[in-house]
C-alpha positions as CSV (number, residue, x, y, z in Angstrom):
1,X,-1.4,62.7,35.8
2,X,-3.8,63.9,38.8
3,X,-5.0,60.5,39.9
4,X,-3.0,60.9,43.1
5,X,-4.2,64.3,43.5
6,X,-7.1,64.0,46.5
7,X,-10.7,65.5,45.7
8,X,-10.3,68.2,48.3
9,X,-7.6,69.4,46.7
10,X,-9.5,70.7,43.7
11,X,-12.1,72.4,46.0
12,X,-11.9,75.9,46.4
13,X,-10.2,77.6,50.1
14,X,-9.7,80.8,51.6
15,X,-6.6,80.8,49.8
16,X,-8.1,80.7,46.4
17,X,-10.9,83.0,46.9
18,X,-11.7,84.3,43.6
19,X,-9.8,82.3,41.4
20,X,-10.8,79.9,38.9
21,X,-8.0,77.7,38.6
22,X,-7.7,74.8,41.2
23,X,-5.2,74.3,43.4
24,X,-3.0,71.9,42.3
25,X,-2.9,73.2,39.0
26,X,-2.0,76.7,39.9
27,X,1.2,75.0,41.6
28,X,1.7,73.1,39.0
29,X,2.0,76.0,36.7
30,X,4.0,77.3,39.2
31,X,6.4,74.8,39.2
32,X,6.9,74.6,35.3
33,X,7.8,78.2,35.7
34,X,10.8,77.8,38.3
35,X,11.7,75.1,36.2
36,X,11.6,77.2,32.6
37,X,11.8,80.3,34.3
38,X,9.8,81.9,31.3
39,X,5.8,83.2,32.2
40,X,5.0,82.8,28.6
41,X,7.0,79.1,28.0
42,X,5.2,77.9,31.2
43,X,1.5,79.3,29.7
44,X,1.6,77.5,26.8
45,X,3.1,74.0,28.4
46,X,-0.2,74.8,30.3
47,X,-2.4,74.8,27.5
48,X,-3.3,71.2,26.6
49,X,-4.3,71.4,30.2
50,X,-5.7,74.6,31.2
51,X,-5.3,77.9,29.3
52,X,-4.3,80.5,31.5
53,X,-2.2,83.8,30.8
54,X,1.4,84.5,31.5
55,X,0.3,87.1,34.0
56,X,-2.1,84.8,35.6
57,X,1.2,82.7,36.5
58,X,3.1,85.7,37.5
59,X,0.2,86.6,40.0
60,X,0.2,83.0,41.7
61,X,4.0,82.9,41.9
62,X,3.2,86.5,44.2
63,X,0.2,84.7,46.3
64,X,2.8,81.9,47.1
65,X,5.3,83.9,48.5
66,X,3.7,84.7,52.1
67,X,3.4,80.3,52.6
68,X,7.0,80.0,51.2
69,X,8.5,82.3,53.5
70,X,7.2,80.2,56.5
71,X,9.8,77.5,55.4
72,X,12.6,78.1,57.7
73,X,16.0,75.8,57.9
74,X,16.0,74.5,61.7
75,X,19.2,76.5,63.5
76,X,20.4,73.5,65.2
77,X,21.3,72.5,61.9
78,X,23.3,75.3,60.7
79,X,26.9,75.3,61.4
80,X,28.4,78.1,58.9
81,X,26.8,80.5,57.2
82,X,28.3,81.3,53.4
83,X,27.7,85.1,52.4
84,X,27.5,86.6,49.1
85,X,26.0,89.3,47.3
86,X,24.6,90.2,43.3
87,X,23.9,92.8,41.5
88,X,20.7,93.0,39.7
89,X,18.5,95.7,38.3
90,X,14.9,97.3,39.1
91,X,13.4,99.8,36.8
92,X,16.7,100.2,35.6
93,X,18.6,100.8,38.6
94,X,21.1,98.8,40.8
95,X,20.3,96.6,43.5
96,X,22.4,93.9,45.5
97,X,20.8,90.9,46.8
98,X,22.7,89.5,49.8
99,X,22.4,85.9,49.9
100,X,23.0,82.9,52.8
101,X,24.1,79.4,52.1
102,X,24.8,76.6,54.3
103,X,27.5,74.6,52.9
104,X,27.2,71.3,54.5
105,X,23.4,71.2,53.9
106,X,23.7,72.7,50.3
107,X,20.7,75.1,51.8
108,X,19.5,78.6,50.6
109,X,19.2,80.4,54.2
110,X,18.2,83.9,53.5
111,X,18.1,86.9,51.4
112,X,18.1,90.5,51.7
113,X,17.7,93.2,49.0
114,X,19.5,96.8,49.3
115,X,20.2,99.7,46.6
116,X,23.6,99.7,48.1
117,X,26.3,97.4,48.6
118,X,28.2,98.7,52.3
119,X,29.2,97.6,55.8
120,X,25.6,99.0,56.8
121,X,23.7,96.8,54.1
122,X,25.9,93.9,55.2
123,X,25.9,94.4,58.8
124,X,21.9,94.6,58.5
125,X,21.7,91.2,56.5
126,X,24.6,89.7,58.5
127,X,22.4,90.9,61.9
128,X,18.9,89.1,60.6
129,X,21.1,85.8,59.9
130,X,22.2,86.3,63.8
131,X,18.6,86.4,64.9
132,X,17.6,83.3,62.6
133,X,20.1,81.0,63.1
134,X,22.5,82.5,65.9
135,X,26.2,83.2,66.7
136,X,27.8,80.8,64.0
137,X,30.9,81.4,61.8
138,X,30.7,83.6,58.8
139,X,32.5,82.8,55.4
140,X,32.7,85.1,52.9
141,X,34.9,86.5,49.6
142,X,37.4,89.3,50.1
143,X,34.6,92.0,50.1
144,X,36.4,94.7,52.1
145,X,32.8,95.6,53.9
146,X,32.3,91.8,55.0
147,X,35.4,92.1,58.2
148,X,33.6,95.4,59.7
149,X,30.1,94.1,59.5
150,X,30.9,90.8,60.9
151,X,32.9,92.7,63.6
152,X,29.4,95.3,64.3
153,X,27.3,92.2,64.0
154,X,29.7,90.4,66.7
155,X,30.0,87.3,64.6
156,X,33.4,85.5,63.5
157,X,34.4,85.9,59.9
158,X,36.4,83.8,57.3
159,X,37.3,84.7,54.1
160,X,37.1,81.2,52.4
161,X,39.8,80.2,49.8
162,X,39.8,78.8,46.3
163,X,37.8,75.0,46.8
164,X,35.4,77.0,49.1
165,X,35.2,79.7,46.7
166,X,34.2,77.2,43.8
167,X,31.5,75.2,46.5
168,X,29.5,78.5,47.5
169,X,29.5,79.5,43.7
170,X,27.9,76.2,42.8
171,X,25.3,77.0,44.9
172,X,24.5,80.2,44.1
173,X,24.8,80.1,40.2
174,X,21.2,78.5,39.9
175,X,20.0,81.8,41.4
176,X,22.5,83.8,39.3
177,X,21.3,82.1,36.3
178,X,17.5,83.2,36.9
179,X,18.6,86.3,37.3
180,X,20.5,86.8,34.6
181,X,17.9,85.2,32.1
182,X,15.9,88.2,32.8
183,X,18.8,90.1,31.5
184,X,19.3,90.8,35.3
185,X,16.1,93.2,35.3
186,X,12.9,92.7,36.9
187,X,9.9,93.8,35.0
188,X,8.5,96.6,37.1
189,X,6.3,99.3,36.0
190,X,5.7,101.0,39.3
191,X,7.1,104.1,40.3
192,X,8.7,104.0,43.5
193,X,8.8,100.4,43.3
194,X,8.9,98.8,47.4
195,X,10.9,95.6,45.6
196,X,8.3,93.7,47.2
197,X,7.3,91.7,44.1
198,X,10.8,90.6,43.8
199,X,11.5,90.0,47.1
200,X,7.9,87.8,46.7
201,X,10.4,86.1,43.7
202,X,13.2,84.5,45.6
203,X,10.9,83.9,48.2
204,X,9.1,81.3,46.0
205,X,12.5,80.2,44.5
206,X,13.8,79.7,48.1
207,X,11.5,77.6,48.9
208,X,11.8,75.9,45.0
209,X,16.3,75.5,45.8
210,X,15.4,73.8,49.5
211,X,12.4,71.2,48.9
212,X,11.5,70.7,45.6
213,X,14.7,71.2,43.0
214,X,17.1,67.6,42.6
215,X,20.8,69.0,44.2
216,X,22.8,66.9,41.6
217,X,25.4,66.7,44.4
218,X,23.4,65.1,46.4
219,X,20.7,63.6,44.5
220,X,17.5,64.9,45.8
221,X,16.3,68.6,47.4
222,X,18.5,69.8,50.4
223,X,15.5,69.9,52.8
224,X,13.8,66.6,51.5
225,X,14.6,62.2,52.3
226,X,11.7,61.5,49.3
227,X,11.6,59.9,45.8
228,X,8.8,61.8,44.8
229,X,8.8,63.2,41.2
230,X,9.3,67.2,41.8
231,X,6.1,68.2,40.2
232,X,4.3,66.4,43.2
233,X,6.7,67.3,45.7
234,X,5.9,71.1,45.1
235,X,2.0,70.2,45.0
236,X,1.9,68.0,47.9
237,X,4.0,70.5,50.1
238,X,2.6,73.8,49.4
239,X,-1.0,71.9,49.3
240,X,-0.9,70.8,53.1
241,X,0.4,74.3,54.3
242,X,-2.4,75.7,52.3
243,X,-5.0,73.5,54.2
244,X,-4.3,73.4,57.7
């Protein structure tokens, strides 16, 4: 399986300073995860290769988030931005996370999570989509806070009918689904919890949606032209941002 793999790939970096798993394995346990999204399932599909813990997995799903967020859609490319939000829950209270598609690339723009769901939390989201990909037309649902923030954040609105309705569903259900197999709440023991470690989550599955996951739509990743096998696709892309 890791005759491709080059040597310098299993030598240790700055990135994997004290840890004792090489690289391409760490993302490959990685990537079992996004695909089983269970920590313990993706441990013991580990095991006839490396035995490492469900919270070691959890740990290098964190580490990965800082590289991930560095893979941006180009804004020449985005014509329409598609706007919704979901509820979820951390240490057992609510939170929304606001979420960008663009339809015509089947694309995961952004994210942003808020303990509120307003015109201020969506003029706030709807402002850092503005600063990331510019002036372009915003469709949303019938949300009654989407018209005023769009108006504050000087951007043109849309609400989008039935067939669009069904298209920007499609696209967010694979996130909806992870979400909801952890019964919609994020493990988190931490008092006063900064959401970082979830925001660290969809970061990673992000960057998972855009380059590595098959779009059954359109038969490969909405940010990748390859036939690689996914597994390698995750390894190889991840591996050269890690060593340059």
């Amino acid at each position: 399986m890791w005759g491709w793999v080059p040597s310098r790939l299993m030598e240790p970096t700055k990135f994997m300073l004290r840890e004792r798993t090489s690289l391409p394995l760490m993302l490959y346990g990685v990537y079992v995860y996004l695909c089983s999204n269970s920590l313990r399932r993706a441990s013991r599909i580990l095991e006839p290769v490396i035995e490492r813990s469900h919270e070691a997995i959890r740990q290098w799903v964190q580490r990965l988030a800082p590289i991930c967020d560095g893979f941006d859609v180009d804004r020449r490319l985005v014509t329409a931005m598609f706007v919704d939000e979901t509820m979820i829950k951390i240490r057992g209270k609510q939170a929304w996370v606001w979420v960008a598609f663009e339809p015509g690339l089947r694309c995961f723009l952004a994210f942003r999570i808020s303990y509120n769901q307003s015109i201020p939390d969506a003029y706030l989201f709807l402002k850092e989509l503005r600063t990331r990909y510019g002036r372009k037309p915003i469709w949303t649902d019938e949300g009654t806070f989407y018209p005023e923030a769009c108006r504050w954040a000087r951007l043109e609105h849309h609400v989008y009918g039935t067939e669009l309705k069904n298209l920007i569903e499609r696209m967010n259900q694979s996130l909806k689904d992870r979400l909801e197999c952890f019964d919609d709440i994020f493990p988190c023991l931490k008092e006063g919890c900064d959401r970082e470690h979830v925001r660290n989550w969809i970061s990673v599955f992000r960057f998972y949606h855009n380059h590595v996951r098959t779009n059954g739509e359109i038969g490969r990743p909405p940010m990748e032209f390859d036939e690689r096998p996914e597994y390698a696709r995750f390894i190889e892309i991840i591996s050269r941002e890690v060593l340059t």
